[in-house]
N, CA, C and O of each residue as an XYZ file, in Angstrom:
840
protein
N     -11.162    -11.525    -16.479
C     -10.322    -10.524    -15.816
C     -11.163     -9.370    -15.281
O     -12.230     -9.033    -15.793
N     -10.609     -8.783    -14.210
C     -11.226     -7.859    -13.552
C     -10.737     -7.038    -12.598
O     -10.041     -7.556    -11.725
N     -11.000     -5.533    -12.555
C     -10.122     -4.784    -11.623
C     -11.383     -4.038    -10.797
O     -12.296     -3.535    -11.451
N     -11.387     -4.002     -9.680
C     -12.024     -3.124     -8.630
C     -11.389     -2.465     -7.626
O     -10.770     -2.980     -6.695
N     -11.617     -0.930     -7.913
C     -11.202     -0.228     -6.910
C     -11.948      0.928     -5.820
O     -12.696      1.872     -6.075
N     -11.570      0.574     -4.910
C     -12.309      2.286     -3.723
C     -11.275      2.922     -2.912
O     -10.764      2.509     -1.871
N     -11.012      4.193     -3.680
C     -10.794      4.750     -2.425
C     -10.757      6.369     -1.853
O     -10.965      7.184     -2.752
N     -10.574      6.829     -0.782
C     -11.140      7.704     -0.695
C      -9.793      8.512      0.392
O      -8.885      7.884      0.937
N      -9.906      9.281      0.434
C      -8.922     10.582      1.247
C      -9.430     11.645      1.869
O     -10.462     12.088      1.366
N      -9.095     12.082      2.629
C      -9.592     13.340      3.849
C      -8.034     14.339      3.799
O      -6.944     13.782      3.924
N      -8.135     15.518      3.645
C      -6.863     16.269      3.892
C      -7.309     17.310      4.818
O      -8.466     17.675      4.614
N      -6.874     17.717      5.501
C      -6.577     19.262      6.732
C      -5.664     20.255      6.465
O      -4.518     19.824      6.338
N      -5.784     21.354      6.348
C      -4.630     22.190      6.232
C      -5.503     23.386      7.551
O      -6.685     23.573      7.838
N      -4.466     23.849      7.954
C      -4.294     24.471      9.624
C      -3.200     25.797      9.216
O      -2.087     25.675      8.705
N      -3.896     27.079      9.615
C      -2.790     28.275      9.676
C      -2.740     28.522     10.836
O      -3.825     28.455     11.413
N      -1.654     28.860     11.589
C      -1.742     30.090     12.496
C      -0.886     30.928     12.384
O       0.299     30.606     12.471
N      -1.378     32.559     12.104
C      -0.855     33.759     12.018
C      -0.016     33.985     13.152
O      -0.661     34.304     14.151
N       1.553     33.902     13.352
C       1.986     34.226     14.533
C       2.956     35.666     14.564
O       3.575     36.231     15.466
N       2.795     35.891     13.404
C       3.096     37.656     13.289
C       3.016     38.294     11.960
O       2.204     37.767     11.201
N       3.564     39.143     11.579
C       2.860     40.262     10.436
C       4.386     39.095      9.624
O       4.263     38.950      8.408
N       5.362     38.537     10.127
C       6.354     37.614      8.602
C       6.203     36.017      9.254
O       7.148     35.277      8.984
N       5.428     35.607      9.837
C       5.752     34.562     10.644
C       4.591     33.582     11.155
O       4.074     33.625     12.272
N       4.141     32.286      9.651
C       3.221     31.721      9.825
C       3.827     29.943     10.204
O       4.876     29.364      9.925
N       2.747     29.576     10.851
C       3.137     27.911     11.157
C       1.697     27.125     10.227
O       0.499     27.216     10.498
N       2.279     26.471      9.238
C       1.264     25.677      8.770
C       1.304     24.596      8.880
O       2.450     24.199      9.087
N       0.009     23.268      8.817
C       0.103     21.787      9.079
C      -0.805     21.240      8.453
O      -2.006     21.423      8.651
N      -0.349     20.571      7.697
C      -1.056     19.701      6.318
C      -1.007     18.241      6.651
O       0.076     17.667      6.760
N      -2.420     17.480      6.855
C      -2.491     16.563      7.732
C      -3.502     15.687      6.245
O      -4.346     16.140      5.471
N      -2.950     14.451      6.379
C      -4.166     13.949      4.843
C      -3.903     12.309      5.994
O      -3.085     11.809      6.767
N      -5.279     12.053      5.362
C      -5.151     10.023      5.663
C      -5.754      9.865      4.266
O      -6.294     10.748      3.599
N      -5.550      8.485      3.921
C      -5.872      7.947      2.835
C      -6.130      5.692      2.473
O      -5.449      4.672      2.367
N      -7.318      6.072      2.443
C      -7.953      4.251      2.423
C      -8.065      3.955      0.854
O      -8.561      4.641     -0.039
N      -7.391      2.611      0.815
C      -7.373      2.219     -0.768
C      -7.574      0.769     -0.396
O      -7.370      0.248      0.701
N      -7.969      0.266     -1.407
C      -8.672     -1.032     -1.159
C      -9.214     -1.395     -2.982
O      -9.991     -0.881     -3.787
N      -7.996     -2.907     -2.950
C      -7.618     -3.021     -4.706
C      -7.913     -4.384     -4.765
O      -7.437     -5.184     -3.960
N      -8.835     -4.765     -5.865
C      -8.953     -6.456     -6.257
C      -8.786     -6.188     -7.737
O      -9.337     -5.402     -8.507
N      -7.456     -7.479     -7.937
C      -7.324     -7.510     -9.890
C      -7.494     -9.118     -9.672
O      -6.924     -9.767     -8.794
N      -8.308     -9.577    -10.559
C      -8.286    -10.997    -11.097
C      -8.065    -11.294    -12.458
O      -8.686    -10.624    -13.283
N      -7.198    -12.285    -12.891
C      -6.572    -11.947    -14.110
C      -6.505    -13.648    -14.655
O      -6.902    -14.436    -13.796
N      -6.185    -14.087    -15.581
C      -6.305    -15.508    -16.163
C      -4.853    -15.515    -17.276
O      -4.725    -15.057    -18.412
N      -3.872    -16.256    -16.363
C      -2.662    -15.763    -16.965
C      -2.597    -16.394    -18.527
O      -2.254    -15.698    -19.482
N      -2.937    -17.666    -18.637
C      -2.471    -18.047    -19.765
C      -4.307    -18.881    -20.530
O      -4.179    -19.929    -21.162
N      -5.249    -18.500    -20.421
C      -6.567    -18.759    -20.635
C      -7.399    -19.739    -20.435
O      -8.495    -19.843    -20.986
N      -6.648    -20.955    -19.172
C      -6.957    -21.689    -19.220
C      -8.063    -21.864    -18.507
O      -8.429    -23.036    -18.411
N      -8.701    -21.065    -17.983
C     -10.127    -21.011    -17.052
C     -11.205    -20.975    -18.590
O     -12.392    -21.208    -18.358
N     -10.959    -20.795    -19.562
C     -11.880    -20.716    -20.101
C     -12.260    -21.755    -21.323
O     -11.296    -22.087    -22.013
N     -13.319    -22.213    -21.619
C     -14.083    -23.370    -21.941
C     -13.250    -23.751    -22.755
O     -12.598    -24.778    -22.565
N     -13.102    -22.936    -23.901
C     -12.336    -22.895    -25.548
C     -10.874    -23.481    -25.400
O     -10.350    -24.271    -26.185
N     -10.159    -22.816    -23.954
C      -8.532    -22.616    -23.859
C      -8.074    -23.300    -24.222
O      -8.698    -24.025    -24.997
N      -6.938    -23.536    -24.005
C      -5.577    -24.907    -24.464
C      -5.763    -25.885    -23.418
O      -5.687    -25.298    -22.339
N      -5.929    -26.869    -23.295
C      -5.989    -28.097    -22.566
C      -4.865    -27.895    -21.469
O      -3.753    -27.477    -21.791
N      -5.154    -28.165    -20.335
C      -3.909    -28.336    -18.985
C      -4.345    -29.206    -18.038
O      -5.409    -29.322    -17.429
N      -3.340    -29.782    -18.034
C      -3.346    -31.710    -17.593
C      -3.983    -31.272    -15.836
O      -3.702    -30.179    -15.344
N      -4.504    -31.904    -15.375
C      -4.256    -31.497    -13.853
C      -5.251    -30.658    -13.218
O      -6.433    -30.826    -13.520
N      -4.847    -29.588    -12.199
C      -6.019    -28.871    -11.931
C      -4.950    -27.633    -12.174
O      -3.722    -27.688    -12.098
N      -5.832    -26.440    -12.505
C      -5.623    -25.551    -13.115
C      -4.419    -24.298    -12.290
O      -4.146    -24.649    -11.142
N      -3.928    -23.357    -12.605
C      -3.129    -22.624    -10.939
C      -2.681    -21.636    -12.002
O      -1.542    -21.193    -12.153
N      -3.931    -21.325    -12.818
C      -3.564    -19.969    -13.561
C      -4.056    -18.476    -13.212
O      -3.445    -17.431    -13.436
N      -5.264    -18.634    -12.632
C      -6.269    -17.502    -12.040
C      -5.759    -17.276    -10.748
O      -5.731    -17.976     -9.735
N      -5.342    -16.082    -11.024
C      -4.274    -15.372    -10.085
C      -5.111    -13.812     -9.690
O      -5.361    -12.928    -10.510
N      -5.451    -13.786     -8.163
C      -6.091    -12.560     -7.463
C      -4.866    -11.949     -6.679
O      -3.901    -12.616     -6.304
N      -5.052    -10.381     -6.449
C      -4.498     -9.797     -5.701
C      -5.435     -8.646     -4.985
O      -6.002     -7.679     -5.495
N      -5.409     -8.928     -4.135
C      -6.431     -7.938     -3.242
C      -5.424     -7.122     -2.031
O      -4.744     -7.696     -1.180
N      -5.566     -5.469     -2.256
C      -4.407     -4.644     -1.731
C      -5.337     -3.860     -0.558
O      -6.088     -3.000     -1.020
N      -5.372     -4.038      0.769
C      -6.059     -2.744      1.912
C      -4.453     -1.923      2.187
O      -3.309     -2.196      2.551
N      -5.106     -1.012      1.832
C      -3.826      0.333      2.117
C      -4.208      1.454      3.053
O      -5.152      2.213      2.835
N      -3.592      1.500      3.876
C      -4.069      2.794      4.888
C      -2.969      3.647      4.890
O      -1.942      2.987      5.054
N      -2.732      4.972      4.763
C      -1.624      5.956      4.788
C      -1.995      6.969      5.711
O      -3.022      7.648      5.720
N      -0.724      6.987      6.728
C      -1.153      8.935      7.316
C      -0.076      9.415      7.067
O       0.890      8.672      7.244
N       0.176     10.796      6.575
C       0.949     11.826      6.429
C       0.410     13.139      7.230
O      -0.758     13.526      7.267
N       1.688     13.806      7.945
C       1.563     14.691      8.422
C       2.819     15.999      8.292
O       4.000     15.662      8.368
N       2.487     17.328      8.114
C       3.634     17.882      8.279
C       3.358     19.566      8.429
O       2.356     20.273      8.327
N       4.712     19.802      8.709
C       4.665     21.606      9.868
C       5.465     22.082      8.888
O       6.536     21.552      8.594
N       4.898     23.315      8.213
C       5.943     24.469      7.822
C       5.599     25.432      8.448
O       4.497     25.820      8.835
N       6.886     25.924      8.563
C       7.203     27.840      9.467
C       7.761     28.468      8.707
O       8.974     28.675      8.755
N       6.957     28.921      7.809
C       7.078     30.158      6.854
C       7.507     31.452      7.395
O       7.242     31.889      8.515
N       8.290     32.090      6.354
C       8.600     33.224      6.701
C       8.364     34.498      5.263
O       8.754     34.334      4.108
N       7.796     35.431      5.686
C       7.723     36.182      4.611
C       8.104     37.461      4.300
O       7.208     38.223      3.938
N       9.539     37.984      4.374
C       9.750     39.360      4.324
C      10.369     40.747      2.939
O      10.933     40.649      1.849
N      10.106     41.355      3.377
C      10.345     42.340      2.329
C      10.887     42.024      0.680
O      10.249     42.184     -0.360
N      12.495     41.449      0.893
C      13.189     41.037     -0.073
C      13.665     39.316      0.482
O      14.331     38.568     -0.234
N      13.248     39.005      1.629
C      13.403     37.348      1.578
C      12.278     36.801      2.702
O      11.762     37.146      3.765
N      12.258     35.648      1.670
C      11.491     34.530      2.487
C      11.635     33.206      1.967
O      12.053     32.715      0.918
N      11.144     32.779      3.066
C      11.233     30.872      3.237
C      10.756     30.013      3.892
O       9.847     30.327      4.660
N      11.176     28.700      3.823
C      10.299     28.215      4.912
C      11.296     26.663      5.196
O      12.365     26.247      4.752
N      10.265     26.143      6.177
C      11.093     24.929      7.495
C      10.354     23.795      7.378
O       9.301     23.900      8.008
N      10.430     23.190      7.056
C       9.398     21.854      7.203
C       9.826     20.773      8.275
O      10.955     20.630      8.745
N       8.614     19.996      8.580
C       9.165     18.763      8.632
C       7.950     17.442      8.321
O       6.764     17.464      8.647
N       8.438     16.716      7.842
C       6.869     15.739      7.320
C       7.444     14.602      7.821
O       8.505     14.373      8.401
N       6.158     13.692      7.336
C       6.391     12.723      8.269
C       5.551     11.498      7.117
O       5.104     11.949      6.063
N       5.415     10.160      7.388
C       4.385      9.678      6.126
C       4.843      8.209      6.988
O       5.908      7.961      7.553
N       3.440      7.249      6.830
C       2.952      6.010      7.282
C       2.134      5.779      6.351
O       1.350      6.576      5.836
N       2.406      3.946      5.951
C       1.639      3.283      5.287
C       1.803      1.931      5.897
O       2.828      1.366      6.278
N       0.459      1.511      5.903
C       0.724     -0.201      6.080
C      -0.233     -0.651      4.779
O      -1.350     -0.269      4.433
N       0.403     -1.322      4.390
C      -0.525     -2.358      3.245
C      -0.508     -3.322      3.464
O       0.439     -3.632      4.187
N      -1.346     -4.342      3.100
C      -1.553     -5.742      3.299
C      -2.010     -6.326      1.798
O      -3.191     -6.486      1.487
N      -1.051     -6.571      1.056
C      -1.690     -6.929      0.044
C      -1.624     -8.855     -0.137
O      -0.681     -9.533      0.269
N      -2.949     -9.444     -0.880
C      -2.889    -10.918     -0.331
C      -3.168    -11.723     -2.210
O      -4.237    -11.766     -2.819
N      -1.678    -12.290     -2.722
C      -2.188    -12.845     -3.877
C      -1.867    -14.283     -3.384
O      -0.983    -14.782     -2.688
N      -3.451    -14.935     -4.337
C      -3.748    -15.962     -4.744
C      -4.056    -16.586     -5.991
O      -4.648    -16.017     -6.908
N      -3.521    -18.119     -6.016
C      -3.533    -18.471     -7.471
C      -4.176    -19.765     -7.333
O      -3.800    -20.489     -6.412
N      -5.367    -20.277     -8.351
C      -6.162    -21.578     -8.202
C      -6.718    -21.590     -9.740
O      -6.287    -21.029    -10.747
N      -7.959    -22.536     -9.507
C      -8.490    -22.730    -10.877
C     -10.262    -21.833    -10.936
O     -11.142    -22.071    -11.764
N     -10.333    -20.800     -9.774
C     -11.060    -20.329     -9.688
C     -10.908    -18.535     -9.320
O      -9.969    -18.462     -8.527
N     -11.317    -17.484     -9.520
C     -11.345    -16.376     -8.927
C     -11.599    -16.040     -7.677
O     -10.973    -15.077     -7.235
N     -12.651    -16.793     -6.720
C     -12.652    -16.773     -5.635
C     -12.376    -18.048     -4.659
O     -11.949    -17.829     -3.525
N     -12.589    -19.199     -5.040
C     -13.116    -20.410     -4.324
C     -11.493    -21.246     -4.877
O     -10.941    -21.300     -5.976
N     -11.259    -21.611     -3.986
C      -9.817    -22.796     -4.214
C     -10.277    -24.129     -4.988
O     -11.282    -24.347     -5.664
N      -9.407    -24.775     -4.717
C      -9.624    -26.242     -5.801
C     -10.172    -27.179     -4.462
O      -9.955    -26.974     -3.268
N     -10.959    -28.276     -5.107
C     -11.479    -29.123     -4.162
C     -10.162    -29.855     -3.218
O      -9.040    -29.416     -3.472
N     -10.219    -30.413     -2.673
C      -8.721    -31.566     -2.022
C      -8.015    -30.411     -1.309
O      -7.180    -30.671     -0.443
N      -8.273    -29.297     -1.592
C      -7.037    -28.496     -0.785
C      -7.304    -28.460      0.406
O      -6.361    -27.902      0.969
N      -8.400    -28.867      1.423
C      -8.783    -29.053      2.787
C      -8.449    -30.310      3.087
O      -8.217    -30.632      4.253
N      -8.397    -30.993      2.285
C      -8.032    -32.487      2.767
C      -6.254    -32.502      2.739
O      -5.597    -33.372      3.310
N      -5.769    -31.576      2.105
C      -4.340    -31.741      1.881
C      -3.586    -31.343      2.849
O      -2.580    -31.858      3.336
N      -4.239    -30.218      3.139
C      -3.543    -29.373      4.493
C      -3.883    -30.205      5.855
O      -3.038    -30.289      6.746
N      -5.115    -30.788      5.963
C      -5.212    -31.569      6.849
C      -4.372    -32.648      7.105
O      -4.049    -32.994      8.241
N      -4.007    -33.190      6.071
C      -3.086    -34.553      5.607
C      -1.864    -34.237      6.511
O      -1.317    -34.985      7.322
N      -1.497    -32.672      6.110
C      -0.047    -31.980      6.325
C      -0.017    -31.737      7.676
O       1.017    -31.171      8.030
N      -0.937    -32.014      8.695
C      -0.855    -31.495      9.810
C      -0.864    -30.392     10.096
O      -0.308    -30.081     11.149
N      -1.655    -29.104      9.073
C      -1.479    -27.894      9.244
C      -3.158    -27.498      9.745
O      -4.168    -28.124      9.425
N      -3.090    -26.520     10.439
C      -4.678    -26.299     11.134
C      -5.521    -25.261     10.099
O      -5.585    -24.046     10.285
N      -6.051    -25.860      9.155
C      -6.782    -25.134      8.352
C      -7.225    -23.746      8.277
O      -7.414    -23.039      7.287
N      -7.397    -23.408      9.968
C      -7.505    -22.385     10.665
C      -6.742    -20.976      9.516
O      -7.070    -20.052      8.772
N      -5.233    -21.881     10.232
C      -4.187    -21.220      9.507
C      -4.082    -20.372      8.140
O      -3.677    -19.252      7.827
N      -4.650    -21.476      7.492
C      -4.573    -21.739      6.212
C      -5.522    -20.529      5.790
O      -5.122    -19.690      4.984
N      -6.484    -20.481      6.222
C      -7.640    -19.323      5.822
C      -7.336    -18.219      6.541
O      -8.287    -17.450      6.683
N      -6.501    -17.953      6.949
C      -5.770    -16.383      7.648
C      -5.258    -15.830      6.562
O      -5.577    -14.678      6.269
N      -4.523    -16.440      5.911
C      -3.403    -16.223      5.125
C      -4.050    -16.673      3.654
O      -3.436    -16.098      2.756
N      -4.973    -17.422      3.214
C      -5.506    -17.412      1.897
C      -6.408    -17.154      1.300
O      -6.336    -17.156      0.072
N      -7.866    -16.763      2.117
C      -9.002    -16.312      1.651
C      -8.815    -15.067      1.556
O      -7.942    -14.639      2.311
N      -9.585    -13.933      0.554
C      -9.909    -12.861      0.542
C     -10.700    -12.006      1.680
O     -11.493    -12.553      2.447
N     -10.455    -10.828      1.713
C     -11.306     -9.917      2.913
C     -12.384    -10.394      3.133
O     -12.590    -10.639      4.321
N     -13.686    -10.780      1.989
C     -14.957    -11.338      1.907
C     -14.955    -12.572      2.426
O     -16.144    -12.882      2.508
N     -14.342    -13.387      2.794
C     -14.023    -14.867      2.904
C     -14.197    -14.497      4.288
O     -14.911    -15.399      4.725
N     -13.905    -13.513      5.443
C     -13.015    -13.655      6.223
C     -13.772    -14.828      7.727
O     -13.199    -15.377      8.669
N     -15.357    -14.797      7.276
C     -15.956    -15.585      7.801
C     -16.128    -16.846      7.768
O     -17.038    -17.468      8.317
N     -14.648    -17.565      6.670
C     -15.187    -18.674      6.494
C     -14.741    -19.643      7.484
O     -15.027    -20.823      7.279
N     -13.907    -19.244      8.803
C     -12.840    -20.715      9.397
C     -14.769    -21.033     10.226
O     -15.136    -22.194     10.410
N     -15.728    -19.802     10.605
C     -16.310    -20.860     11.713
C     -18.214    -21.313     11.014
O     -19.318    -21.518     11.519
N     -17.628    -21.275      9.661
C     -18.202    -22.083      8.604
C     -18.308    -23.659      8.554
O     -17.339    -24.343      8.227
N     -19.570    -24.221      8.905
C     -19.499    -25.536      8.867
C     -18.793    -26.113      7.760
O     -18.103    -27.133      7.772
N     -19.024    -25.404      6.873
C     -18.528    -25.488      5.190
C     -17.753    -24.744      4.575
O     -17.919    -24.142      3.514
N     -16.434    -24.815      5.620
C     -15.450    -23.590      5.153
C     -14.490    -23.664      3.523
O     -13.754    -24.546      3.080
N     -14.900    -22.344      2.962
C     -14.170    -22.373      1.525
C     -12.462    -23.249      1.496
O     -11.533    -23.301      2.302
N     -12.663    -23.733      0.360
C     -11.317    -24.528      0.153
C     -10.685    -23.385      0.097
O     -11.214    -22.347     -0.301
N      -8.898    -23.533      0.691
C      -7.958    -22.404      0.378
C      -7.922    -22.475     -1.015
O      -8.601    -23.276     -1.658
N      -6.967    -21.470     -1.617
C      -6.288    -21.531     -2.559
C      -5.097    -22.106     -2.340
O      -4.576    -22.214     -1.230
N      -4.572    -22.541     -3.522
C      -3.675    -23.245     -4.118
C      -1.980    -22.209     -3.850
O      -1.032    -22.915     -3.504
N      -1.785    -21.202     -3.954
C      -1.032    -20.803     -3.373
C      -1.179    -19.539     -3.184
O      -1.406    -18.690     -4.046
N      -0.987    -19.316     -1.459
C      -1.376    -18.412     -0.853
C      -0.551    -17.420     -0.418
O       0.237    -17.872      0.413
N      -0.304    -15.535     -0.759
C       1.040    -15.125     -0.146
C       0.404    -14.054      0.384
O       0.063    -13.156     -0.386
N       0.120    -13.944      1.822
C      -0.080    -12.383      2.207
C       0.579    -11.960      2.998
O       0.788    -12.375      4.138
N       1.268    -10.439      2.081
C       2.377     -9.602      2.487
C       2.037     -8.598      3.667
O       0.871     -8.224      3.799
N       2.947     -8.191      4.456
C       2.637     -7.061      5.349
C       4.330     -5.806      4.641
O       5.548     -5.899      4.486
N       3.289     -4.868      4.468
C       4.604     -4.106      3.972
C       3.858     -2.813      4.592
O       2.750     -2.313      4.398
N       4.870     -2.517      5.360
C       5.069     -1.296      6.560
C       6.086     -0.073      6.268
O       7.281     -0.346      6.150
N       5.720      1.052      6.168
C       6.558      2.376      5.487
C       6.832      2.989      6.769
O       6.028      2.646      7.636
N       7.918      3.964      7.222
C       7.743      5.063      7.807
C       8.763      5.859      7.367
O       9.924      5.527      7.611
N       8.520      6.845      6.766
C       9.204      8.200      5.969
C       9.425      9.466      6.800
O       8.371      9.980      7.175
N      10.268      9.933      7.083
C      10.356     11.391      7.703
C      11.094     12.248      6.713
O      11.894     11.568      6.070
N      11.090     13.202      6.464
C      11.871     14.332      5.855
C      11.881     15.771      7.005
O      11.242     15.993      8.034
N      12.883     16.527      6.286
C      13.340     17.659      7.002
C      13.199     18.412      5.844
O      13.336     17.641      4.895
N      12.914     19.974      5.316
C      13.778     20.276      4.153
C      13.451     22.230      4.583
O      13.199     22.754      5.668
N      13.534     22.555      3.846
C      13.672     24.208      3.768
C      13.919     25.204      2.577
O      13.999     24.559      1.532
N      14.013     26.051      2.451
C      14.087     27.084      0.987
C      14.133     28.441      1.505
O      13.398     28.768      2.436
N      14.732     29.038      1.108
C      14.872     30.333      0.932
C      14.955     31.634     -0.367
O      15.849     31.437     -1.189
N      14.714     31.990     -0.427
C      14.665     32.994     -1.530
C      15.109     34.603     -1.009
O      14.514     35.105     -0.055
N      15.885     35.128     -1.519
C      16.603     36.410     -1.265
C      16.540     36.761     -2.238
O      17.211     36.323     -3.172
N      15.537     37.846     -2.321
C      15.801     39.264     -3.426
C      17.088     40.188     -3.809
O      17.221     41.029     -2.920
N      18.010     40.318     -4.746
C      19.291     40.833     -4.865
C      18.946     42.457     -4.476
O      19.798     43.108     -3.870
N      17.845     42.975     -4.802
C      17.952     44.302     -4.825
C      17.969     45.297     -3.507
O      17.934     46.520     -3.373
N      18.061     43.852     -2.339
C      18.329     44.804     -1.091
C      19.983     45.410     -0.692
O      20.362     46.301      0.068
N      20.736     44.427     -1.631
C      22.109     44.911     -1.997
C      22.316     46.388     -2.744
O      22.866     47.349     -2.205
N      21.739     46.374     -4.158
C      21.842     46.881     -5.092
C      20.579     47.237     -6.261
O      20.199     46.461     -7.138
N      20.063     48.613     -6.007
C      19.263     48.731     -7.470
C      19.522     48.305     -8.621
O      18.601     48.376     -9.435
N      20.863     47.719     -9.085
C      21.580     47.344    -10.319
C      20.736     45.938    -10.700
O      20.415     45.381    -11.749
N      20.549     45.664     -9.209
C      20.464     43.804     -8.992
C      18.887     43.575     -8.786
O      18.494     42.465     -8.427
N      17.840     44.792     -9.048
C      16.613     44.405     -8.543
C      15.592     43.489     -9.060
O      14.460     43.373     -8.592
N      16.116     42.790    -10.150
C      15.405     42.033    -11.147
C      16.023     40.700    -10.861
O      15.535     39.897    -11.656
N      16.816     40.164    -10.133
C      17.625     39.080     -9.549
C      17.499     38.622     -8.712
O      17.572     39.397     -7.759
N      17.180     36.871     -8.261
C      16.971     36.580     -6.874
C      17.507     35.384     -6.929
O      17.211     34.541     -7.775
N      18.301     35.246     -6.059
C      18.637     33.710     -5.747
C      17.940     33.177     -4.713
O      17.327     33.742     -3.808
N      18.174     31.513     -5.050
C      16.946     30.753     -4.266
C      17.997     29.849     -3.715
O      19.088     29.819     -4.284
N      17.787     29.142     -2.713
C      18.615     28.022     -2.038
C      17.599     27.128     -1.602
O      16.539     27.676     -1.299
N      17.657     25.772     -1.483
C      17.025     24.890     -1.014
C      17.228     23.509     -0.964
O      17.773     22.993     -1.940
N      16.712     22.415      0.513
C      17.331     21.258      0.437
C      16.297     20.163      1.337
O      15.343     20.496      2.039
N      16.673     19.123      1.146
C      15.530     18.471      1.633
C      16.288     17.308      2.136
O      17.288     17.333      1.419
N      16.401     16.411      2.851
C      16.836     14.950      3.683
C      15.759     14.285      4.334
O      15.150     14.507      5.381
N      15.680     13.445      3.482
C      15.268     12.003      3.635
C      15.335     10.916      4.166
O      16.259     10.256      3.691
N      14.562     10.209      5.246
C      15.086      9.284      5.951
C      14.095      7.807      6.246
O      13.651      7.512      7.356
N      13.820      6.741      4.579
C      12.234      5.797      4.923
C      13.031      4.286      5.599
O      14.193      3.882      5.560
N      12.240      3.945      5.977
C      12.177      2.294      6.940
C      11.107      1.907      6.219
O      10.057      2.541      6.120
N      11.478      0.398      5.480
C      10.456     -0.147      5.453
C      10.690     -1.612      5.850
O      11.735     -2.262      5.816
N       9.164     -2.051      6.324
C       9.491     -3.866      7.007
C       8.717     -4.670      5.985
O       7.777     -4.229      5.324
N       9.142     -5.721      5.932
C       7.465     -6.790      5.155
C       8.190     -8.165      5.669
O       9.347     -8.540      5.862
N       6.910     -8.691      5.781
C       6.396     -9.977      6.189
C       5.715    -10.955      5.069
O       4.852    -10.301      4.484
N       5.790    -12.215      4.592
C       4.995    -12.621      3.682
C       4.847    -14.327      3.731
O       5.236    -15.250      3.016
N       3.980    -14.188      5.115
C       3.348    -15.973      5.178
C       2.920    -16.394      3.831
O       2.506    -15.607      2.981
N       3.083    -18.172      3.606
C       3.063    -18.621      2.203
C       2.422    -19.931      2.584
O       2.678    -20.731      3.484
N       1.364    -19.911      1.478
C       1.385    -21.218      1.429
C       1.286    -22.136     -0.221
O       0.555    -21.717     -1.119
N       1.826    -22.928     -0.319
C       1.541    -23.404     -1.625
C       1.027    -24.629     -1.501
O       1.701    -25.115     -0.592
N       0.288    -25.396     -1.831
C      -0.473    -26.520     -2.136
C      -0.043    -27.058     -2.981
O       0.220    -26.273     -3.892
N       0.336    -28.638     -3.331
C      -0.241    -29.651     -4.505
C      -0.809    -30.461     -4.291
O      -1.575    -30.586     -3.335
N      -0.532    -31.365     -5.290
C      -1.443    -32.389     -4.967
C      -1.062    -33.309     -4.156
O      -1.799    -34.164     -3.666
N       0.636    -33.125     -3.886
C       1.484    -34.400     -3.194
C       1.523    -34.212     -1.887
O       1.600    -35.185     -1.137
N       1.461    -32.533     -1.260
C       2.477    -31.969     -0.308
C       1.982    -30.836     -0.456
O       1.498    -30.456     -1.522
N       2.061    -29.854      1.044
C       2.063    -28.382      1.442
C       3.234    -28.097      1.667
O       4.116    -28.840      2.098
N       3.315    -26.599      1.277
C       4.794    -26.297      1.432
C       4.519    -25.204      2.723
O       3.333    -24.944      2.520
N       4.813    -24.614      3.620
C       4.386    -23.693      4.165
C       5.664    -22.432      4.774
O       5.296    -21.418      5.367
């Protein structure tokens, strides 16, 4: 088993002073993530394990590329006994995350090129959708890696907007009675879309499923 991760983020924040109560700010971040877990569900990759008839379809990878942009505007306000502010944000993600399951961590089971071939499917294919990022050179490989055994890579697509705002009012512009008192108001609306996609392939020994 094994987990590897990188990733890294950039943020911006932007003022402009547009009077002595009256600022516009913009908080701008991107963010790259990039995730491999390999895991051995029930131990059978290993020498000692429990015996399993067949070829193995326990070693299960998931490898995640994540890209995010978020962006967003507040118009602050700052006065005497009240202030507040206006937003509006915004947020994008696409991920592509791609799990595979075989009798190996990286490399598929032998026959699985001959199977898909059998199936009339263009191998091509097959390695779009089942090799890892590192693989990605293998279709014009004289000796291209066997797929895996079953192959699922997702496309999952975000887009988030919000609106929201706050205010705060000091009581004591009413009343000296009230100068230790402030009520606050505030609200926010929410509005995400998300899409996904998830080409498949599964292999046996009889038949491709696709």
């Amino acid at each position: 088993p094994g987990i590897n991760t990188e990733t890294w983020a950039v943020t911006g924040t932007l003022n402009w002073q547009l009077s002595d109560t009256l600022a516009l700010v913009n908080i701008t971040n991107f963010r790259d993530f990039e995730s491999s877990i390999t895991q051995d569900l029930d131990t059978s990759a290993h020498v000692s394990g429990p015996p399993n008839p067949g070829e193995s379809t326990t070693i299960q990878r998931r490898d995640v590329d994540s890209r995010q942009w978020s962006t967003e505007f507040q118009l602050q306000y700052a006065g005497e006994n009240i202030d507040g502010v206006l937003g509006l944000f915004y947020f994008r993600e696409d991920q592509r995350p791609t799990d595979t399951i075989d009798s190996g961590p990286d490399f598929g089971a032998p026959g699985n090129l001959a199977r898909l071939q059998a199936a009339g499917i263009d191998p091509a294919t097959a390695y779009s959708i089942c090799n890892m990022r590192e693989r990605a050179g293998a279709v014009a490989s004289p000796t291209p890696v066997e797929p895996k055994r079953v192959c699922i890579r997702s496309d999952l697509d975000t887009d988030a907007y919000a609106i929201f705002g706050q205010v705060r009012v000091g009581l004591a512009q009413f009343s000296e009675s009230l100068e230790s008192l402030t009520v606050k108001l505030g609200g926010r609306y929410s509005w995400e879309h998300r899409r996904t996609h998830n080409p498949t392939f599964i292999i046996t020994p009889a038949t491709v499923i696709n």
